[in-house]
mmCIF file of the N, C-alpha and C atoms, coordinates in Angstrom:
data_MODEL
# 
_entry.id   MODEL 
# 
loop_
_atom_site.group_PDB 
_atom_site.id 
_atom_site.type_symbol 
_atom_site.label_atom_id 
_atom_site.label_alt_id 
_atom_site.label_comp_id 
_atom_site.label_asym_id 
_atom_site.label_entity_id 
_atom_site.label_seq_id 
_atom_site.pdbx_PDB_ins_code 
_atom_site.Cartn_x 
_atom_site.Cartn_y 
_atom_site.Cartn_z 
_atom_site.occupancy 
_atom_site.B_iso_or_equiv 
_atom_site.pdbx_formal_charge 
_atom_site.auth_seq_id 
_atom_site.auth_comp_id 
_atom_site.auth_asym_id 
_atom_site.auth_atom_id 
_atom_site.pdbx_PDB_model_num 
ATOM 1   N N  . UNK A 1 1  ? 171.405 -52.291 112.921 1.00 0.00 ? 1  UNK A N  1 
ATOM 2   C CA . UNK A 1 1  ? 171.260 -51.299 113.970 1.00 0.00 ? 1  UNK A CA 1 
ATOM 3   C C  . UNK A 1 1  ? 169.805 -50.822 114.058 1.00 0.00 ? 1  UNK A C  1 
ATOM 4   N N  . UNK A 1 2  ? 169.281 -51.163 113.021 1.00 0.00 ? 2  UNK A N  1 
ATOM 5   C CA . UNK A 1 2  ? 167.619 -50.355 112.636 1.00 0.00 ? 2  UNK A CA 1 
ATOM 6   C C  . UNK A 1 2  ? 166.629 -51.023 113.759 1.00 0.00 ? 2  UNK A C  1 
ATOM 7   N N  . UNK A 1 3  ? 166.764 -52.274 113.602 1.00 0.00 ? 3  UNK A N  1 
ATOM 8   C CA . UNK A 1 3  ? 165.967 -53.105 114.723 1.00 0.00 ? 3  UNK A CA 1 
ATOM 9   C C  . UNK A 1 3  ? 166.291 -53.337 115.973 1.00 0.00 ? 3  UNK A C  1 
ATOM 10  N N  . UNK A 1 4  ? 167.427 -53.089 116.370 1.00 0.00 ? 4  UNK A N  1 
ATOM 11  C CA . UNK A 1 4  ? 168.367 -53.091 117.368 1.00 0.00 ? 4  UNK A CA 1 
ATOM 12  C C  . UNK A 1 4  ? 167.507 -51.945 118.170 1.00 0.00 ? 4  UNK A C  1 
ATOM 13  N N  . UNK A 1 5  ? 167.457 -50.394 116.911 1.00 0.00 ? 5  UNK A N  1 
ATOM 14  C CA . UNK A 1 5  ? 167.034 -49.555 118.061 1.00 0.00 ? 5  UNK A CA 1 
ATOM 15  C C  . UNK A 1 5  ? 165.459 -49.287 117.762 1.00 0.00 ? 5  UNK A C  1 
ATOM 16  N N  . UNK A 1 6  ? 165.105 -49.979 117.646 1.00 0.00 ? 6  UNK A N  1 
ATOM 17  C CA . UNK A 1 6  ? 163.431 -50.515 117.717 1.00 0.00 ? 6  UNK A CA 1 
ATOM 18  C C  . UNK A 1 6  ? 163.203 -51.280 119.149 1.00 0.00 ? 6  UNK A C  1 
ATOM 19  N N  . UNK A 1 7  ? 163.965 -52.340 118.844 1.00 0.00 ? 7  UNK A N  1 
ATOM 20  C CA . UNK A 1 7  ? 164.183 -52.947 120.262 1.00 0.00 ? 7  UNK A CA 1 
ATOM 21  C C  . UNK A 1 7  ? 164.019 -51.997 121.315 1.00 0.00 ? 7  UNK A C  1 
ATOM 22  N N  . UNK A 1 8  ? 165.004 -51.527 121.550 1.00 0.00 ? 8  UNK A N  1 
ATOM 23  C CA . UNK A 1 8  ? 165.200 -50.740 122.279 1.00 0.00 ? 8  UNK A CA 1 
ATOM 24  C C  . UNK A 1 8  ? 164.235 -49.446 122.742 1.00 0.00 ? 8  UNK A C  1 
ATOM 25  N N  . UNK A 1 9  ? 163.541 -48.734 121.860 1.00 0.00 ? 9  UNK A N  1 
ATOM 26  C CA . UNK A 1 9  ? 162.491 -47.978 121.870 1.00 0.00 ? 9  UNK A CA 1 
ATOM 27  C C  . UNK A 1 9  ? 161.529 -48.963 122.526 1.00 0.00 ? 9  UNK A C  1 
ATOM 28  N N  . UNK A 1 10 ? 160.818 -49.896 122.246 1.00 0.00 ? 10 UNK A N  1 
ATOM 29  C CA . UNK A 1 10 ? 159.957 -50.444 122.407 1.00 0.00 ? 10 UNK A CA 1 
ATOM 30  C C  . UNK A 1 10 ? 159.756 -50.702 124.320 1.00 0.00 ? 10 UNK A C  1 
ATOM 31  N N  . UNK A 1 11 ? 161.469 -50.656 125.016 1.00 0.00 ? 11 UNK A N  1 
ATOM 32  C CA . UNK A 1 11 ? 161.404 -50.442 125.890 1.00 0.00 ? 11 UNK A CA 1 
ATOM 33  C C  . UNK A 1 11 ? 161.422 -49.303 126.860 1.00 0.00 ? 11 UNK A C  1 
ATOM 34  N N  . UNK A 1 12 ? 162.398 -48.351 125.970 1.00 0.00 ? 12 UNK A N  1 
ATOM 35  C CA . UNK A 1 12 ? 161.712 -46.978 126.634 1.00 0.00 ? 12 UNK A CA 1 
ATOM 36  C C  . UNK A 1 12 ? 161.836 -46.108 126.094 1.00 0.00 ? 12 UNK A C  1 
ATOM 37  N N  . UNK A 1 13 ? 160.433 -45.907 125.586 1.00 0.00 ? 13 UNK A N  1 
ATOM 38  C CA . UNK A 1 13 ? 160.209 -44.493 124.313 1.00 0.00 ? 13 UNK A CA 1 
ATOM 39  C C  . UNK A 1 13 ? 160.645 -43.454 124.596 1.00 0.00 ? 13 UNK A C  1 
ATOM 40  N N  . UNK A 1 14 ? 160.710 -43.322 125.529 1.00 0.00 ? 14 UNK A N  1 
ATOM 41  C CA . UNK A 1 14 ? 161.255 -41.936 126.032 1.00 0.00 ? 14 UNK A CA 1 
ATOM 42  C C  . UNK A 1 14 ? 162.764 -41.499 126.082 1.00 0.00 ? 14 UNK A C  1 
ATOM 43  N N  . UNK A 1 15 ? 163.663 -42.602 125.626 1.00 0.00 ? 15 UNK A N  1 
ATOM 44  C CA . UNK A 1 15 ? 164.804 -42.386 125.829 1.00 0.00 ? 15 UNK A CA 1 
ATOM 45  C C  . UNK A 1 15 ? 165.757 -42.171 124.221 1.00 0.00 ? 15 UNK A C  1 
ATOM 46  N N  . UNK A 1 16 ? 166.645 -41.042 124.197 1.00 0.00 ? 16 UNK A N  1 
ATOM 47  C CA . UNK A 1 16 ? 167.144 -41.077 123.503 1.00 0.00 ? 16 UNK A CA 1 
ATOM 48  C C  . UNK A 1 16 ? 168.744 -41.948 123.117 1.00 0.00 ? 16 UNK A C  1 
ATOM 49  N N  . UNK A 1 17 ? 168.008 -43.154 122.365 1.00 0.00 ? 17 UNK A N  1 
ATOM 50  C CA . UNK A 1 17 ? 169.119 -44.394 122.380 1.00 0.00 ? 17 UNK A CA 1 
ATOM 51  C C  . UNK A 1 17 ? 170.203 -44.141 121.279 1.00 0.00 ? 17 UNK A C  1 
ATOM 52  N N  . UNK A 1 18 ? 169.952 -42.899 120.640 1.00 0.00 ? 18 UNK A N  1 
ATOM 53  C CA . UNK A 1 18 ? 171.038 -42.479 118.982 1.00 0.00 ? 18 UNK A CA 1 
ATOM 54  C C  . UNK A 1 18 ? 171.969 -41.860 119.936 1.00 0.00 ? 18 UNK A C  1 
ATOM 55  N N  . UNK A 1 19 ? 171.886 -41.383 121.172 1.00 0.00 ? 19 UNK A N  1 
ATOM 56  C CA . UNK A 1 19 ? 172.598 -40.232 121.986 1.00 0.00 ? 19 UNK A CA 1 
ATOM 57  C C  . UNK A 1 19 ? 172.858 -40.836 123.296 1.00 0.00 ? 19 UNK A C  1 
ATOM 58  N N  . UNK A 1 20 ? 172.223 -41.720 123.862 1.00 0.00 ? 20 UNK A N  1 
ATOM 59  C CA . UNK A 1 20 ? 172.712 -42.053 125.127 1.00 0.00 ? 20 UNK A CA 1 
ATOM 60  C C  . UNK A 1 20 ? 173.704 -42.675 125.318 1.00 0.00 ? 20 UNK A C  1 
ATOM 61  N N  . UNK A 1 21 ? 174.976 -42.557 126.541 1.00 0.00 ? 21 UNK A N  1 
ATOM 62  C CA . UNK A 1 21 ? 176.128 -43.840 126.421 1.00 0.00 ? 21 UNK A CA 1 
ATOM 63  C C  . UNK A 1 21 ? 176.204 -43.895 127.967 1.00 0.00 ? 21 UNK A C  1 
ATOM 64  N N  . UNK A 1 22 ? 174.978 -44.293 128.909 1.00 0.00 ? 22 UNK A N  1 
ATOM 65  C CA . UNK A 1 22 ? 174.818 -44.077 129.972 1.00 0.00 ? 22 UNK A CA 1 
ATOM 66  C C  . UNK A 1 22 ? 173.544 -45.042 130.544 1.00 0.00 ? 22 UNK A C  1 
ATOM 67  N N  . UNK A 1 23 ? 173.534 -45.913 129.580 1.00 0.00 ? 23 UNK A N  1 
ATOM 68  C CA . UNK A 1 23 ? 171.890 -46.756 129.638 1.00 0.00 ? 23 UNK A CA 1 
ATOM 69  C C  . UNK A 1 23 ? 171.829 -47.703 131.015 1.00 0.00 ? 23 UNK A C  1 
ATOM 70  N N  . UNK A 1 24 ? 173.303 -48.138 131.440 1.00 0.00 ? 24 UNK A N  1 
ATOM 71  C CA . UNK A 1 24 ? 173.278 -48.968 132.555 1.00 0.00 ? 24 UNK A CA 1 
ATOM 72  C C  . UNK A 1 24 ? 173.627 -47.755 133.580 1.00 0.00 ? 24 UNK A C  1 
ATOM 73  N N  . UNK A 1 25 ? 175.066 -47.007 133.403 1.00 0.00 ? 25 UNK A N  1 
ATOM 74  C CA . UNK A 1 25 ? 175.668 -46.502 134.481 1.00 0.00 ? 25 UNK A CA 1 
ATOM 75  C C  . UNK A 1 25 ? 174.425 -45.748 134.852 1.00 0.00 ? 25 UNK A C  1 
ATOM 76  N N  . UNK A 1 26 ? 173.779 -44.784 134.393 1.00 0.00 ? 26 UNK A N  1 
ATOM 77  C CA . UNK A 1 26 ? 172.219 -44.146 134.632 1.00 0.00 ? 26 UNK A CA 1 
ATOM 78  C C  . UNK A 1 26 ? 171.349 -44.232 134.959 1.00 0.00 ? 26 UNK A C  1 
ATOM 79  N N  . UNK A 1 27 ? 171.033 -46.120 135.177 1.00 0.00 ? 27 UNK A N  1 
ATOM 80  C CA . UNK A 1 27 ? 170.152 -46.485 135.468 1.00 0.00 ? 27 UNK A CA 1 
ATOM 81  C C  . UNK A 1 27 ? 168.551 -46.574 134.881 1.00 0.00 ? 27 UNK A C  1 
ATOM 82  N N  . UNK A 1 28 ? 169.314 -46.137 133.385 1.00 0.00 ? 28 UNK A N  1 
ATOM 83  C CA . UNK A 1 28 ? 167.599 -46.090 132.342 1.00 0.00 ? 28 UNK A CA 1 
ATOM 84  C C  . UNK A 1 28 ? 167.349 -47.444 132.313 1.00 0.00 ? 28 UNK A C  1 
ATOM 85  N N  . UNK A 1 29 ? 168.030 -48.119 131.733 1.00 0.00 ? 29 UNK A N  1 
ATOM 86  C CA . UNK A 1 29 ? 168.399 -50.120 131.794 1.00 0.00 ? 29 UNK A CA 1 
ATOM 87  C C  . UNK A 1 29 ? 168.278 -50.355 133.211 1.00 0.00 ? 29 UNK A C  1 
ATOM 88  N N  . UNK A 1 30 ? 166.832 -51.595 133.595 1.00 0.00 ? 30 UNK A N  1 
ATOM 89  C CA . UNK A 1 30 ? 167.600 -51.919 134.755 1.00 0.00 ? 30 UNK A CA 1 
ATOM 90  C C  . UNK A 1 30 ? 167.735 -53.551 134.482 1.00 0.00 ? 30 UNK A C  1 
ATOM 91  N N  . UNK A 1 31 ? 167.439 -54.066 135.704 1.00 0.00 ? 31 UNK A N  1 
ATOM 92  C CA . UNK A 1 31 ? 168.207 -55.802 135.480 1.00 0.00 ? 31 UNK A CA 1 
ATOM 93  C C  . UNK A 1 31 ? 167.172 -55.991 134.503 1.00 0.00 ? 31 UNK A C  1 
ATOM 94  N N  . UNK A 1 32 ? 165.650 -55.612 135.081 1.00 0.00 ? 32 UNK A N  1 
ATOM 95  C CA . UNK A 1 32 ? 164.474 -56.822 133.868 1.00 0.00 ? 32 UNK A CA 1 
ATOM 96  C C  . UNK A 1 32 ? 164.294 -56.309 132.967 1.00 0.00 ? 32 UNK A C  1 
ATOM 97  N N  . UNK A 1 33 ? 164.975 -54.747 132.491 1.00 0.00 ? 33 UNK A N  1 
ATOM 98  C CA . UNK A 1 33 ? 164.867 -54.554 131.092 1.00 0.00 ? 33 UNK A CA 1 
ATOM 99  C C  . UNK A 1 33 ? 166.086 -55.565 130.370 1.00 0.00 ? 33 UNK A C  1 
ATOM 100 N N  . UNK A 1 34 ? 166.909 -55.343 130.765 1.00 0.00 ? 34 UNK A N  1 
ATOM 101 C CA . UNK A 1 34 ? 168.218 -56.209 130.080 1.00 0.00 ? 34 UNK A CA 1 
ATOM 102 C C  . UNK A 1 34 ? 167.982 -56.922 130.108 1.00 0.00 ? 34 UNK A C  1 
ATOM 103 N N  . UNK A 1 35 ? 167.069 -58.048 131.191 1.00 0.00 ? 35 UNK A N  1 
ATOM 104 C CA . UNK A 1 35 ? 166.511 -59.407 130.707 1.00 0.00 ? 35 UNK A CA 1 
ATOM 105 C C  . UNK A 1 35 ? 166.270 -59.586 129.807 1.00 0.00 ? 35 UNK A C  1 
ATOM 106 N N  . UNK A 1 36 ? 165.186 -58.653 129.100 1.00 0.00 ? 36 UNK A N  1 
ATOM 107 C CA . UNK A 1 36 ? 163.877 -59.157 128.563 1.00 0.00 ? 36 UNK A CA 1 
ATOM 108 C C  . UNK A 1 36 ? 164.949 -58.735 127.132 1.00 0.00 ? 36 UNK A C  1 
ATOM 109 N N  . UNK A 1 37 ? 165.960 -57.650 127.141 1.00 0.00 ? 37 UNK A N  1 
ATOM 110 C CA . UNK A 1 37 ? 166.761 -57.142 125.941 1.00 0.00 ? 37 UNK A CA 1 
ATOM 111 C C  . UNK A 1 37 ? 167.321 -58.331 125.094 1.00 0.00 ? 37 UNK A C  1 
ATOM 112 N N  . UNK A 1 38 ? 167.933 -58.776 126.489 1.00 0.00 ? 38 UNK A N  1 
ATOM 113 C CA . UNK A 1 38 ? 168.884 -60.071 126.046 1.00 0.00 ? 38 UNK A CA 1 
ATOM 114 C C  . UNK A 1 38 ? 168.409 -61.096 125.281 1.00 0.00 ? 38 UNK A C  1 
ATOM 115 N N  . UNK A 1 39 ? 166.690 -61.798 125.662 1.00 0.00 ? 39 UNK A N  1 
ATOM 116 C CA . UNK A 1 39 ? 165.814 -62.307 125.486 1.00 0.00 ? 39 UNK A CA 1 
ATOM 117 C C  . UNK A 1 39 ? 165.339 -62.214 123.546 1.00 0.00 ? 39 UNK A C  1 
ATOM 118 N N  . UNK A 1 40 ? 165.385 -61.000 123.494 1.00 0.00 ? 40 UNK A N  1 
ATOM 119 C CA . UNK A 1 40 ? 164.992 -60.448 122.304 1.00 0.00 ? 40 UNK A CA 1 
ATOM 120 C C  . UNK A 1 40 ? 166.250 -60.571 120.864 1.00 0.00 ? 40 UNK A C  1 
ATOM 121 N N  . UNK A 1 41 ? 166.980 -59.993 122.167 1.00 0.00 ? 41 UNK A N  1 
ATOM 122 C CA . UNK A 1 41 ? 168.288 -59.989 121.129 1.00 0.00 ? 41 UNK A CA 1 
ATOM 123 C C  . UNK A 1 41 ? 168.699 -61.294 120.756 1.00 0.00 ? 41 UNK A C  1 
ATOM 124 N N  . UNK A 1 42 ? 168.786 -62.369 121.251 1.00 0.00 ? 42 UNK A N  1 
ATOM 125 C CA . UNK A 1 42 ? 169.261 -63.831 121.187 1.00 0.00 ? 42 UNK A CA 1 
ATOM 126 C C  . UNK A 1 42 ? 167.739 -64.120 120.105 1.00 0.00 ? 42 UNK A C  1 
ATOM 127 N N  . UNK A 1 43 ? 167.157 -64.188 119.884 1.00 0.00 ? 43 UNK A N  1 
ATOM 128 C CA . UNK A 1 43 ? 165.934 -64.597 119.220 1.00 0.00 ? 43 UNK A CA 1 
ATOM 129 C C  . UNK A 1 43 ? 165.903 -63.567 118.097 1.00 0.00 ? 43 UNK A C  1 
ATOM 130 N N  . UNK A 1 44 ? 166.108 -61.943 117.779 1.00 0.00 ? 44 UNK A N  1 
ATOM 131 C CA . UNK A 1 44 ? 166.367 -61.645 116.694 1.00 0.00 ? 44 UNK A CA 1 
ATOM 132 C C  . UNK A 1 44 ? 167.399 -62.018 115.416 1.00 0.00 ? 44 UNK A C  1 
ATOM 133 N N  . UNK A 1 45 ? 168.740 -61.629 116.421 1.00 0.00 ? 45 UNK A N  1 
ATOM 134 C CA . UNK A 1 45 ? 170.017 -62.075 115.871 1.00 0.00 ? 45 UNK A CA 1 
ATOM 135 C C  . UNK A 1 45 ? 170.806 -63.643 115.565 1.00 0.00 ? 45 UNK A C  1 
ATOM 136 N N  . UNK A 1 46 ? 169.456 -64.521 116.470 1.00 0.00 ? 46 UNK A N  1 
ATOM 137 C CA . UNK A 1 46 ? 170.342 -65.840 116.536 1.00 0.00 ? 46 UNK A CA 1 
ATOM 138 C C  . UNK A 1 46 ? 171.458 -65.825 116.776 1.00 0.00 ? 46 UNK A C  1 
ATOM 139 N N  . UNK A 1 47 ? 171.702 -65.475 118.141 1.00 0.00 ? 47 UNK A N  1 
ATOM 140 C CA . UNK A 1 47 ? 173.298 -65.436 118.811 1.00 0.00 ? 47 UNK A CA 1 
ATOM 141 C C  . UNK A 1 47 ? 172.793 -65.839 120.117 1.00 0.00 ? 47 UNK A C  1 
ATOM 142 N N  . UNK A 1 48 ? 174.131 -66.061 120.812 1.00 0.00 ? 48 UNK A N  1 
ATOM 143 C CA . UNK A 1 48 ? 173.924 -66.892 122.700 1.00 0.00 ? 48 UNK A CA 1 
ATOM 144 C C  . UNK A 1 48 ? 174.515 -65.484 123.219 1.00 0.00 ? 48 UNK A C  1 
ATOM 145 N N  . UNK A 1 49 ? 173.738 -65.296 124.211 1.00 0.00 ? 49 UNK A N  1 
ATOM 146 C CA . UNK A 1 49 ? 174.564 -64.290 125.303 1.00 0.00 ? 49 UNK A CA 1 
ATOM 147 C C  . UNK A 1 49 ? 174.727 -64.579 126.532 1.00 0.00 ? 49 UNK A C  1 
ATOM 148 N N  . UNK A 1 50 ? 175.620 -64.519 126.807 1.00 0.00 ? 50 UNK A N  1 
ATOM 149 C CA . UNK A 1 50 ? 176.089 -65.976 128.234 1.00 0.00 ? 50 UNK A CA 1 
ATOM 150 C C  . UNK A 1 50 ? 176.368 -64.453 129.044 1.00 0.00 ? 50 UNK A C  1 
ATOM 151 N N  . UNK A 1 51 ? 176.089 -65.293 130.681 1.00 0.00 ? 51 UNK A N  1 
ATOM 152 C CA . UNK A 1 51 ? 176.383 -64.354 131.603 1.00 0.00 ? 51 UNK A CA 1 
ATOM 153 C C  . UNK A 1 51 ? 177.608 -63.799 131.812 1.00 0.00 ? 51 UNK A C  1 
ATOM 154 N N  . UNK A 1 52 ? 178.964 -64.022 130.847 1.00 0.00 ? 52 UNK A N  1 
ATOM 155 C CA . UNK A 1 52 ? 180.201 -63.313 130.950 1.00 0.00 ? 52 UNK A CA 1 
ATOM 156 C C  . UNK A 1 52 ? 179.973 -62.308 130.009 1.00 0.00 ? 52 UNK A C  1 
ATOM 157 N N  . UNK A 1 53 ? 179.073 -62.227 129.240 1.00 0.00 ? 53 UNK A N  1 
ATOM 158 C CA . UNK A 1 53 ? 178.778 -61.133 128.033 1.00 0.00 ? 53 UNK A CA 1 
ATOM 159 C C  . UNK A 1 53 ? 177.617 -59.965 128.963 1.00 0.00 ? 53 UNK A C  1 
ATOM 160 N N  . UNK A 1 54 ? 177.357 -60.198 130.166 1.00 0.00 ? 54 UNK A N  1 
ATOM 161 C CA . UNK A 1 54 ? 176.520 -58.996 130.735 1.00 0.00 ? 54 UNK A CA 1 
ATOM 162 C C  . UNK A 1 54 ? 176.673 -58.221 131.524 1.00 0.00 ? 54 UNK A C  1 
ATOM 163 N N  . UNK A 1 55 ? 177.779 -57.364 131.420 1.00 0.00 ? 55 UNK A N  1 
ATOM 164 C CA . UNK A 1 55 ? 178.842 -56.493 131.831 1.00 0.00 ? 55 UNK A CA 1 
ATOM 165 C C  . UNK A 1 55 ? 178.138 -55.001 131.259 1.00 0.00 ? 55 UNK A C  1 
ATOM 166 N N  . UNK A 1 56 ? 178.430 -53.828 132.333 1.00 0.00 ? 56 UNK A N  1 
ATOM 167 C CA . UNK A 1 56 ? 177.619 -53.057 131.933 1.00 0.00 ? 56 UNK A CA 1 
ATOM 168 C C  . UNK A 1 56 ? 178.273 -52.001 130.476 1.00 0.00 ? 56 UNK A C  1 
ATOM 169 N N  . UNK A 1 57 ? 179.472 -52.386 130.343 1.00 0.00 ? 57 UNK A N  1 
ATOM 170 C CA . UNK A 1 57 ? 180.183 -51.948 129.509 1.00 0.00 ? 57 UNK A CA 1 
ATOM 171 C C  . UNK A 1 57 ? 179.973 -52.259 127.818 1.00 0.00 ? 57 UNK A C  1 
ATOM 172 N N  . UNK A 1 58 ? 178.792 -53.821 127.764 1.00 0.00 ? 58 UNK A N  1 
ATOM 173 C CA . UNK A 1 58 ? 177.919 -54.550 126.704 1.00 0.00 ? 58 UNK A CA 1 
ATOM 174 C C  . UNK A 1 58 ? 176.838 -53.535 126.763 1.00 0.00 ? 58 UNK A C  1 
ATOM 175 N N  . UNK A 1 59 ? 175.770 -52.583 127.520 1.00 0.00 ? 59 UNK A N  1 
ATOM 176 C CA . UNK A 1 59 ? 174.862 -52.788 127.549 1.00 0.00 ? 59 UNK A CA 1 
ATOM 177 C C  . UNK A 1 59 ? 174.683 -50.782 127.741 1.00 0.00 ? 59 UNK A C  1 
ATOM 178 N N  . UNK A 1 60 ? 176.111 -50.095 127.750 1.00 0.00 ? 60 UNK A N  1 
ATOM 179 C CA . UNK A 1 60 ? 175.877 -48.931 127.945 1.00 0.00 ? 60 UNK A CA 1 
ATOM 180 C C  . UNK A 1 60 ? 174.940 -47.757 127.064 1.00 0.00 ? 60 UNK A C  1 
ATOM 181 N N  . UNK A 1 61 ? 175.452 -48.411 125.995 1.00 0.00 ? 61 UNK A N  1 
ATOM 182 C CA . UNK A 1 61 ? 175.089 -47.878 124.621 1.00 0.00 ? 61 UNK A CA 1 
ATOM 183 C C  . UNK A 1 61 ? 174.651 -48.888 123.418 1.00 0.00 ? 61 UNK A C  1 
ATOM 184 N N  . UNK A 1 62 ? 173.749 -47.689 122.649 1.00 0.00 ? 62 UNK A N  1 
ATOM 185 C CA . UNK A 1 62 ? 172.998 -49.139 121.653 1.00 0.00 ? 62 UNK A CA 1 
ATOM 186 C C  . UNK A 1 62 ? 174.208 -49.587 120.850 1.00 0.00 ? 62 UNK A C  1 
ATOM 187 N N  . UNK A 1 63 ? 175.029 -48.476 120.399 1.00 0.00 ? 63 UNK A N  1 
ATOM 188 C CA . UNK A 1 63 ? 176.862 -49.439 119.567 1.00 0.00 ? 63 UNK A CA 1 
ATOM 189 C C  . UNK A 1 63 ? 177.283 -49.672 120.203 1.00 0.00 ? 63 UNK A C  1 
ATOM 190 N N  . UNK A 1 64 ? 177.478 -49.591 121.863 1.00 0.00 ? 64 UNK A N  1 
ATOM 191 C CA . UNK A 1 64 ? 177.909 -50.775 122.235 1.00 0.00 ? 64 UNK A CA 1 
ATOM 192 C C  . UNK A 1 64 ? 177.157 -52.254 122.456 1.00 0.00 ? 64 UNK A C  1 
ATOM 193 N N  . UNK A 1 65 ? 176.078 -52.233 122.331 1.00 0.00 ? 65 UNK A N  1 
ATOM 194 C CA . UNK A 1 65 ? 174.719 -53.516 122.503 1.00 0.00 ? 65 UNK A CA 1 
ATOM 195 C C  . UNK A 1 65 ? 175.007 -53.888 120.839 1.00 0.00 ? 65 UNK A C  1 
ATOM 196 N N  . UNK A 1 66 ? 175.016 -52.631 119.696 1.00 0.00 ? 66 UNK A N  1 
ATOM 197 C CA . UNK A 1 66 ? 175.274 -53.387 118.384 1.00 0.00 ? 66 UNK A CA 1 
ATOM 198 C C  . UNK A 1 66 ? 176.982 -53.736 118.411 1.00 0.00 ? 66 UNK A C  1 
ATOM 199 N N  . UNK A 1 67 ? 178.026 -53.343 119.016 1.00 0.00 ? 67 UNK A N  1 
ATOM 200 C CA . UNK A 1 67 ? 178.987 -54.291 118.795 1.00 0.00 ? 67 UNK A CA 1 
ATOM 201 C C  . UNK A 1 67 ? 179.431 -55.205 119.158 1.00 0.00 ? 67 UNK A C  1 
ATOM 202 N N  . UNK A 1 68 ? 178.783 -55.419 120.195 1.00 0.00 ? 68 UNK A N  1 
ATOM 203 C CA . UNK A 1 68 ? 178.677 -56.911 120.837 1.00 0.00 ? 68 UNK A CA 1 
ATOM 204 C C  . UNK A 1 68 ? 177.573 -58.155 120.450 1.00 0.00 ? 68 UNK A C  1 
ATOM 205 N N  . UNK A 1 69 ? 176.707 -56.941 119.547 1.00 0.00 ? 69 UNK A N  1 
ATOM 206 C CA . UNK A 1 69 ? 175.736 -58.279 118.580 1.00 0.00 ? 69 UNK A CA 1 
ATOM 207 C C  . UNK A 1 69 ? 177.203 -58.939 117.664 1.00 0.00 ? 69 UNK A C  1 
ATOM 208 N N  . UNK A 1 70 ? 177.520 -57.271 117.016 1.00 0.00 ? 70 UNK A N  1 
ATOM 209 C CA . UNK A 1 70 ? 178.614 -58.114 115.720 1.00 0.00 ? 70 UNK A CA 1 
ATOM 210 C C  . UNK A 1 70 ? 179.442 -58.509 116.243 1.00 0.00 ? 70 UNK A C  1 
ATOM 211 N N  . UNK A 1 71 ? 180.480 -59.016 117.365 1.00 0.00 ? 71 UNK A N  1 
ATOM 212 C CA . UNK A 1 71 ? 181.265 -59.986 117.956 1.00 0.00 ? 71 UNK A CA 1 
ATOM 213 C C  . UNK A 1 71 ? 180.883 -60.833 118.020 1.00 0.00 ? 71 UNK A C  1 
ATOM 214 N N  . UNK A 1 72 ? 179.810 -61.658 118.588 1.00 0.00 ? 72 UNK A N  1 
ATOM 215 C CA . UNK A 1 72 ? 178.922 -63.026 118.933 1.00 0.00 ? 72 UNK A CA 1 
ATOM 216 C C  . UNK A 1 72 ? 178.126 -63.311 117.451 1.00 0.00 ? 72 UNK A C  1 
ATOM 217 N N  . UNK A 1 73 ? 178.066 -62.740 116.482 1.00 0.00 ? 73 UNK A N  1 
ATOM 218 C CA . UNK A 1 73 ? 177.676 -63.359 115.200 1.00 0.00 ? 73 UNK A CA 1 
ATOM 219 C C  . UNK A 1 73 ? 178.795 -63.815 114.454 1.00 0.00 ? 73 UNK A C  1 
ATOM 220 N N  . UNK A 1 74 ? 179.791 -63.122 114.873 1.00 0.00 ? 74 UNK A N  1 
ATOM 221 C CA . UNK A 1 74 ? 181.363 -63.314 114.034 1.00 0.00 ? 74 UNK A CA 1 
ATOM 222 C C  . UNK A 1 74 ? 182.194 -64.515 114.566 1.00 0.00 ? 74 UNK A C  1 
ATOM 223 N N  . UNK A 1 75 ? 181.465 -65.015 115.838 1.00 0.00 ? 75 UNK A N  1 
ATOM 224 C CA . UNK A 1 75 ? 182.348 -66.417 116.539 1.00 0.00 ? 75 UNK A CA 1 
ATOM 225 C C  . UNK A 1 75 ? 181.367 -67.620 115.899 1.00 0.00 ? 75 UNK A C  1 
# 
């Protein structure tokens, strides 16, 4: 989760990612941040994230972005 929300900082410092569960519906995330997320995340974690995994319900919150890392490491 430590690097997860590094990641995540790195894209917007300003946001509180320990507290937010609103990152897509809110519009803090937009498409080319989640690009570039997805991008990162597949190359940290060594996992695939296929376009049925980019649902905004993956991407609301950083436990939800970390429990969908630990689903796709566990297949």
């Amino acid at each position: 989760m430590e690097k997860l929300m590094e990641l995540l900082s790195e894209l917007h410092p300003e946001v509180d990612f320990a507290s937010e569960t609103g990152l897509i519906d809110k519009k803090i995330l937009t498409s080319f941040d989640v690009v570039n997320l997805v991008g990162e995340l597949m190359d940290e974690y060594d996992i695939e994230i296929n376009a049925e995994h980019l649902i905004p319900e993956n991407f609301n919150s950083a436990q939800a972005i970390f429990d969908l890392i630990t689903r796709l490491e566990e297949e």
